[in-house]
N, CA, C and O atoms as CSV, one atom per row, in Angstrom:
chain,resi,resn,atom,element,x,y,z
A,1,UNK,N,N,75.907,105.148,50.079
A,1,UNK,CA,C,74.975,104.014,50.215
A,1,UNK,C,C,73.669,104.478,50.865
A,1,UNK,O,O,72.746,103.702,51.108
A,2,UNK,N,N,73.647,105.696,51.112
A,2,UNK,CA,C,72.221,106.097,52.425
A,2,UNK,C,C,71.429,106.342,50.852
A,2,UNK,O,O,70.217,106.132,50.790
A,3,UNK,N,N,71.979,106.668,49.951
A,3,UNK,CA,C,70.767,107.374,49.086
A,3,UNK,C,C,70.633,105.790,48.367
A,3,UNK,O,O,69.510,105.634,47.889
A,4,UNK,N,N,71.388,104.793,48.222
A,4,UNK,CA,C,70.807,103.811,47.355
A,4,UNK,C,C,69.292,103.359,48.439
A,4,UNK,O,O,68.113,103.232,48.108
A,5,UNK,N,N,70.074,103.184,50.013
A,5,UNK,CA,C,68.716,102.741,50.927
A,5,UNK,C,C,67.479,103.260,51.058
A,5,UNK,O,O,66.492,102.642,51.457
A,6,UNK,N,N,67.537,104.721,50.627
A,6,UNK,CA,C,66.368,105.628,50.794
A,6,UNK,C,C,65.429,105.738,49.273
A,6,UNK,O,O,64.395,106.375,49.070
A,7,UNK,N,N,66.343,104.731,48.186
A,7,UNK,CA,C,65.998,104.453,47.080
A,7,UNK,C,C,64.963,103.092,47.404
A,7,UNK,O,O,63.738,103.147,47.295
A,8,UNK,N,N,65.501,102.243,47.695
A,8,UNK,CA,C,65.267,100.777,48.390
A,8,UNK,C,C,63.665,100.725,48.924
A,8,UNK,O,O,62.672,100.105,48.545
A,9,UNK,N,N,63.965,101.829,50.144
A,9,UNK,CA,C,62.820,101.979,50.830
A,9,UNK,C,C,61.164,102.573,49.892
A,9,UNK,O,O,60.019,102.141,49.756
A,10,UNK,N,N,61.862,103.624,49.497
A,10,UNK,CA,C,60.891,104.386,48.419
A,10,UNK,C,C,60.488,103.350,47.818
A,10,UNK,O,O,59.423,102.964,48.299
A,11,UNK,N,N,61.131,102.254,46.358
A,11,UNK,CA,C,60.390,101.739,45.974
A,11,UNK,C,C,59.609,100.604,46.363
A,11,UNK,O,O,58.788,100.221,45.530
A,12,UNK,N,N,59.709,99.777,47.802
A,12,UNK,CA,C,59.196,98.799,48.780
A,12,UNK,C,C,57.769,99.692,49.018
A,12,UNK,O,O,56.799,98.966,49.234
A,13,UNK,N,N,57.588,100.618,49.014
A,13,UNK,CA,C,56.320,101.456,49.665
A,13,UNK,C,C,56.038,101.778,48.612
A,13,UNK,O,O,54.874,101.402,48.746
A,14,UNK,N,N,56.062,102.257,47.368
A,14,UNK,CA,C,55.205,101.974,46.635
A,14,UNK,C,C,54.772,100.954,45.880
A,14,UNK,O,O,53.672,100.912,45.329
A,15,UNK,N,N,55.885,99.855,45.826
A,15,UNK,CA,C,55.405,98.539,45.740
A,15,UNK,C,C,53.974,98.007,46.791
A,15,UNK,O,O,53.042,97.293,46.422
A,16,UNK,N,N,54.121,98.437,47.758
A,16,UNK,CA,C,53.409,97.942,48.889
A,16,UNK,C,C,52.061,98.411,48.571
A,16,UNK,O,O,51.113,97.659,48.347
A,17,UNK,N,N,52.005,100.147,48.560
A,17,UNK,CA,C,50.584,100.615,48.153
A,17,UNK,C,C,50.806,100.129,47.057
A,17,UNK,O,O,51.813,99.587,47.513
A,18,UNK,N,N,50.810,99.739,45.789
A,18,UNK,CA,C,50.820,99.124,44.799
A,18,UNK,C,C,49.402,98.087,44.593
A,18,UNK,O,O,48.257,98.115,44.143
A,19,UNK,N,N,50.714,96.870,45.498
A,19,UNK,CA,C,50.017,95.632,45.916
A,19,UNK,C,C,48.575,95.606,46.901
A,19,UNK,O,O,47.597,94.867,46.788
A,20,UNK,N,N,48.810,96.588,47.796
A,20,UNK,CA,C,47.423,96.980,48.482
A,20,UNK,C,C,46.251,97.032,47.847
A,20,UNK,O,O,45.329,96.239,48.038
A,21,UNK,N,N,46.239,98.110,46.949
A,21,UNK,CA,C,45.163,99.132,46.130
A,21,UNK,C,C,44.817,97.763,45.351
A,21,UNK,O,O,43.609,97.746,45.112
A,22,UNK,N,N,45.377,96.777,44.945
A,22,UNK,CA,C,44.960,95.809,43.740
A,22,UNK,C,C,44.445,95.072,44.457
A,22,UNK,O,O,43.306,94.829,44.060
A,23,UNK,N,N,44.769,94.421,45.595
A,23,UNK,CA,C,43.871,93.473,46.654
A,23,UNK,C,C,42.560,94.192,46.651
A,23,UNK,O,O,41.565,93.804,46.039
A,24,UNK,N,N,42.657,95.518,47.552
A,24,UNK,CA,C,41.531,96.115,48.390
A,24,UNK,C,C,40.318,95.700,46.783
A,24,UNK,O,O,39.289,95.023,46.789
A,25,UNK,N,N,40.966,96.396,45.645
A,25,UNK,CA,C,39.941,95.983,44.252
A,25,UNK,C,C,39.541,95.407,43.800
A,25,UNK,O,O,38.569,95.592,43.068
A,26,UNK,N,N,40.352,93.971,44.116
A,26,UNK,CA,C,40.174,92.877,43.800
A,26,UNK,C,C,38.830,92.462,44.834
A,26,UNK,O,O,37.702,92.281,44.376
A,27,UNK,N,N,39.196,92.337,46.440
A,27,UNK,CA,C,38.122,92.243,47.359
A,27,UNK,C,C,36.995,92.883,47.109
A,27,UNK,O,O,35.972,92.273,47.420
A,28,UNK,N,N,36.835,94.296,46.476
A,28,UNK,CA,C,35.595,95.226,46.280
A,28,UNK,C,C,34.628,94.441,44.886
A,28,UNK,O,O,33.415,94.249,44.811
A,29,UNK,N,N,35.552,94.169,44.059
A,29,UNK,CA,C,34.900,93.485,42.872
A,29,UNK,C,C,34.145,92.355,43.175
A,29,UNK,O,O,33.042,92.149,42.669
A,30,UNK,N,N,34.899,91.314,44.294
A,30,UNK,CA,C,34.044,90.297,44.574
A,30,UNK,C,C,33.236,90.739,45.599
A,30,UNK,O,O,32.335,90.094,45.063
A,31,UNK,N,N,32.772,91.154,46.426
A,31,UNK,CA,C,31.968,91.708,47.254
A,31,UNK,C,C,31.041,92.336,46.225
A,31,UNK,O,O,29.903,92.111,46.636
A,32,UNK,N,N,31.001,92.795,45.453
A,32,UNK,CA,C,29.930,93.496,44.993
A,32,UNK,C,C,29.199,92.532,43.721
A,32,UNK,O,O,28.200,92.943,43.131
């Protein structure tokens, strides 16, 4: 089960930068 959690985690963080990078772009597009 440690490798399904370390699976879990991995894809939560790149979900996360994911979701980040599309905000931060989203914010840059309207700002500019």
């Amino acid at each position: 089960m440690r490798l399904w959690d370390d699976v879990q985690v991995t894809t939560l963080a790149v979900l996360g930068i994911g979701v980040g990078s599309a905000l931060l772009a989203t914010l840059r597009f309207r700002w500019e």
